[in-house]
C-alpha positions in Angstrom: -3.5 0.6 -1.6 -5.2 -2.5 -2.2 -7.6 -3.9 1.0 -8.6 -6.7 -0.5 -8.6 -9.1 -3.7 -11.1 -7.0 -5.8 -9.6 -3.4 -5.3 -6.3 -5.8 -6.4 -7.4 -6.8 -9.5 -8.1 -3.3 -10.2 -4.9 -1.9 -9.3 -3.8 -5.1 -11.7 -5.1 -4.1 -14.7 -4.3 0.1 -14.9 -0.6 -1.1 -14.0 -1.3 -3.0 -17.6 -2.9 -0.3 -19.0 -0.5 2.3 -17.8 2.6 0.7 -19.5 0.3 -0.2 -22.4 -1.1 2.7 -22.9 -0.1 5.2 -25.8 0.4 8.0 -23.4 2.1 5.9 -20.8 3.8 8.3 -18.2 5.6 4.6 -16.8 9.0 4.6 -17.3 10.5 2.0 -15.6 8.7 -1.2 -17.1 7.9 -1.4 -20.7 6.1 -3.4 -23.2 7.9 -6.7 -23.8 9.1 -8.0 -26.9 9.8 -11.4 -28.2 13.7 -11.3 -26.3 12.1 -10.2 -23.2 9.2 -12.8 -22.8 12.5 -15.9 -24.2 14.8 -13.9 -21.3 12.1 -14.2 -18.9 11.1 -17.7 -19.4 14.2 -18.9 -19.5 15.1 -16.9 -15.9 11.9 -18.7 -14.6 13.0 -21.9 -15.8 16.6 -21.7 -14.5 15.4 -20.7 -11.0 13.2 -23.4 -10.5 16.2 -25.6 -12.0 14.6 -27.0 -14.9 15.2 -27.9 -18.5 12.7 -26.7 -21.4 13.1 -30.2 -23.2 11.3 -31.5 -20.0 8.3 -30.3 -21.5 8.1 -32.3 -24.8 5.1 -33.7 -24.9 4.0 -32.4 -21.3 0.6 -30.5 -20.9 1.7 -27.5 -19.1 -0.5 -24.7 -17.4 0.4 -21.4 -16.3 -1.9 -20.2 -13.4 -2.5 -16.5 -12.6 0.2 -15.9 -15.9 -1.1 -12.1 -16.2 -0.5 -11.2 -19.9 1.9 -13.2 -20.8 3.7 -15.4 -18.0 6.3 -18.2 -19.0 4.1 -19.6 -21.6 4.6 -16.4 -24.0 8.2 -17.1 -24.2 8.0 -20.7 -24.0 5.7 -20.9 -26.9 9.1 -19.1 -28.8 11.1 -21.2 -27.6 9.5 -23.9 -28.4 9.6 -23.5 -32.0 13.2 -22.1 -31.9 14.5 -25.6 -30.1 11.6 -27.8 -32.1 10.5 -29.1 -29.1 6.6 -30.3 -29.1 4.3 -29.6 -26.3 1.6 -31.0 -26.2 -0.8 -28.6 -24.4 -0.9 -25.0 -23.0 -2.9 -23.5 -20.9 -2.8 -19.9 -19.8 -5.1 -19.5 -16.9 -5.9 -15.9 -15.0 -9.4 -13.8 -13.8 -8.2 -11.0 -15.8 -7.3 -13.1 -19.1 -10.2 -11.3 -21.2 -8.9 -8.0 -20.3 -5.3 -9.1 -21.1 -6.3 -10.8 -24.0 -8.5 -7.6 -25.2 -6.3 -4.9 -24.4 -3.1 -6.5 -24.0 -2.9 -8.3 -26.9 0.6 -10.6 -26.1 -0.8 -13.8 -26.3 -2.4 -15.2 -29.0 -5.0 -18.7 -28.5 -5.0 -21.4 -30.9 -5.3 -25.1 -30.9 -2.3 -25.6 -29.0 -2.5 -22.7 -26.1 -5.5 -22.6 -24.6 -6.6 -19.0 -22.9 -8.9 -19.2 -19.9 -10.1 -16.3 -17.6 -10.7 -18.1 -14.0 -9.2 -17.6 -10.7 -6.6 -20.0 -9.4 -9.5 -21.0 -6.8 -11.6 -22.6 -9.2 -9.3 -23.6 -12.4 -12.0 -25.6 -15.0 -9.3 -28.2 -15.9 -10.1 -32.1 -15.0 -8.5 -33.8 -12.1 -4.9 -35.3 -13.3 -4.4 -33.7 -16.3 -1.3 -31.6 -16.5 2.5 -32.5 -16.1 3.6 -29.1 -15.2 2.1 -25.9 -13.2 3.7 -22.8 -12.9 2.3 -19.8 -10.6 4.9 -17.2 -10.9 4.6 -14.2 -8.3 0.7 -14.8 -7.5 0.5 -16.4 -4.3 0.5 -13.2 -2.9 -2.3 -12.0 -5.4 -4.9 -14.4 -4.8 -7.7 -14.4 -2.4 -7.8 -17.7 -0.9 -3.8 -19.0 -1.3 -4.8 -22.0 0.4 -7.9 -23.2 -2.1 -5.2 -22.1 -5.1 -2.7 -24.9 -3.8 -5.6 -27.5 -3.2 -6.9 -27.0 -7.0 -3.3 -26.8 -8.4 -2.9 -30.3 -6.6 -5.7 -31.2 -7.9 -5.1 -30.8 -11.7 -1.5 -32.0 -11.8 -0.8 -35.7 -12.3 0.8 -37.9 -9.7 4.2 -37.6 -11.2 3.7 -33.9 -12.2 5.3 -30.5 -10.6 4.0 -27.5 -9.6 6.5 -24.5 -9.5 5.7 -21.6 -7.7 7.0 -17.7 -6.5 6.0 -15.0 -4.7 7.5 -12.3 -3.0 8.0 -12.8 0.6 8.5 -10.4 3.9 11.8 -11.1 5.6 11.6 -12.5 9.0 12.5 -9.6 11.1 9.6 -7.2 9.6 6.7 -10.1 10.2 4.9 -8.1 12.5 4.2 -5.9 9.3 2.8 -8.0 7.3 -0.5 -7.4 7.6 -0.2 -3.6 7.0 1.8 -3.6 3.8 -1.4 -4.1 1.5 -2.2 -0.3 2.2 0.7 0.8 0.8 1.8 -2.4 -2.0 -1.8 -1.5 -4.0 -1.1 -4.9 -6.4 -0.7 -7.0 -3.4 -3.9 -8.0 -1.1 -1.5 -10.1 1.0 2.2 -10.7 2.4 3.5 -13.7 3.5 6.9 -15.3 5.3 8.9 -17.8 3.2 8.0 -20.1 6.3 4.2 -19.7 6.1 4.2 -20.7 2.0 6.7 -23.7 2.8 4.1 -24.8 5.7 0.9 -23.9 3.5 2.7 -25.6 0.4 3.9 -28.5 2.4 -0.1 -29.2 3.3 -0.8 -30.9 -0.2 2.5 -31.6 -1.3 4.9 -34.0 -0.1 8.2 -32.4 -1.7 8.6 -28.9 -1.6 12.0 -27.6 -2.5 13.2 -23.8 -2.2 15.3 -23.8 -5.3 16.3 -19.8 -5.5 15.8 -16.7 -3.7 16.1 -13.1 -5.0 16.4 -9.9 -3.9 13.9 -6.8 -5.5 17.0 -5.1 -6.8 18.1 -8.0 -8.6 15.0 -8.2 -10.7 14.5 -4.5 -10.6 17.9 -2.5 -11.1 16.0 0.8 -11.2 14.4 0.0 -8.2 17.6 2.4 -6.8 17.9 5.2 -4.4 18.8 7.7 -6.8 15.7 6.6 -9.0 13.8 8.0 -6.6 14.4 11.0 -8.2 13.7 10.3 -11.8 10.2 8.7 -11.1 7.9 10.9 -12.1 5.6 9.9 -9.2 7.8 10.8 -6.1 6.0 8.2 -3.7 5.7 5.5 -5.9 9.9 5.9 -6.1 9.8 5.7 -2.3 7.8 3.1 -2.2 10.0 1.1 -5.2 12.9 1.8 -3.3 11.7 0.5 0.2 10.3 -2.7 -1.8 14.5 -3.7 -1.6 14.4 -3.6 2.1 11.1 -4.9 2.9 10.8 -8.2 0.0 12.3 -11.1 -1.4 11.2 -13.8 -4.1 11.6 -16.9 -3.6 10.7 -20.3 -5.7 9.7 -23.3 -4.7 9.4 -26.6 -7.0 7.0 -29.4 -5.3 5.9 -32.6 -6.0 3.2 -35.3 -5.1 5.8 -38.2 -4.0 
């Protein structure tokens, strides 16, 4: 279980390790390989309805991107479609333990690595075209000072493009207990509190796609129960489908 942001970021990193790991008993995510971080970028992108030669010559920033985010694929595809970016910038508080033990992205001149929360991102005011938070809303420990710096960063005529996974509206009442039992998770929201919150420092918010846990997660079955090596975490996979959503929102300044 995770009470609170800390014990979170915990629970973060030995998920990583755990799939990572040479003696990894995790067998329904694995490492990810150059087709995996193109398919997932591109699944992000198409979600959130947007087209990769957007991008040329944009400064783009991906905020709580874990180990590898949208920017590992996109930094593939960007020299498989020749397209020039201009600047990347891969920004999370556990980015020196990805970047030591991970090992998927690489820094250089043109992607920048940097290990901040989304709370206090060191980037100047009005200096990136496009953000993208994917699934982290729900990580962070102040959601609300996450959207008032990514505001902040993004130019007037940029977009930030968010997810997170959501509660469905009948089981609000149990949002605030599902942190003991989601231990990567310190909070849960509605789809209607993040387009309220969101809608605070944005004047267009859009929801451009919603998805269910099984779509993203195929294994995330009944009868997988039964071939997870860790019974309750199988229960607890398979309740995930009944319980949460994702959904993406794409917003803008005017």
């Amino acid at each position: 279980m995770a009470k609170n942001w800390k014990e979170a970021q915990i629970n973060e990193s030995k998920f990583w390790i755990d799939i990572y790991s040479k003696n990894s008993d995790e067998k329904f995510y694995k490492k990810i390989d150059d087709e995996g971080l193109i398919g997932f970028t591109n699944q992000v992108l198409e979600r959130h309805k947007l087209n990769v030669y957007s991008f040329s010559e944009k400064v783009i920033a991906d905020v709580g991107c874990g180990p590898f985010g949208i920017i590992g694929g996109l930094a593939l595809i960007e020299k498989e479609k020749k397209i020039k970016i201009r600047k990347i910038f891969g920004i999370d508080p556990l980015m020196n333990f990805y970047r030591d033990n991970i090992k998927i992205l690489n820094e250089d001149d043109h992607l920048k690595l940097i290990n901040s929360p989304g709370e206090n991102i060191p980037l100047d005011n009005k200096t990136v075209d496009y953000i993208f938070s994917t699934n982290v809303l729900d990580h962070c420990s102040d959601p609300k000072e996450f959207i008032i710096e990514t505001e902040r960063i993004l130019n007037e005529k940029g977009e930030f493009h968010c997810s997170a996974h959501v509660v469905y509206p009948i089981l609000t009442l149990l949002a605030p207990f599902l942190k003991y039992f989601d231990k990567n998770h310190p909070k849960h929201f509605t789809e209607k509190f993040l387009l309220k919150l969101l809608r605070s420092k944005f004047k267009i918010v859009n929801v451009t796609y919603r998805a269910t846990i099984i779509e993203d997660h195929p294994k995330f079955s009944f009868l997988n129960i039964f071939k997870n090596k860790n019974f309750f975490r199988g229960i607890k996979r398979f309740l995930s489908n009944y319980i949460l959503y994702t959904v993406y929102f794409s917003c803008k300044k005017k």
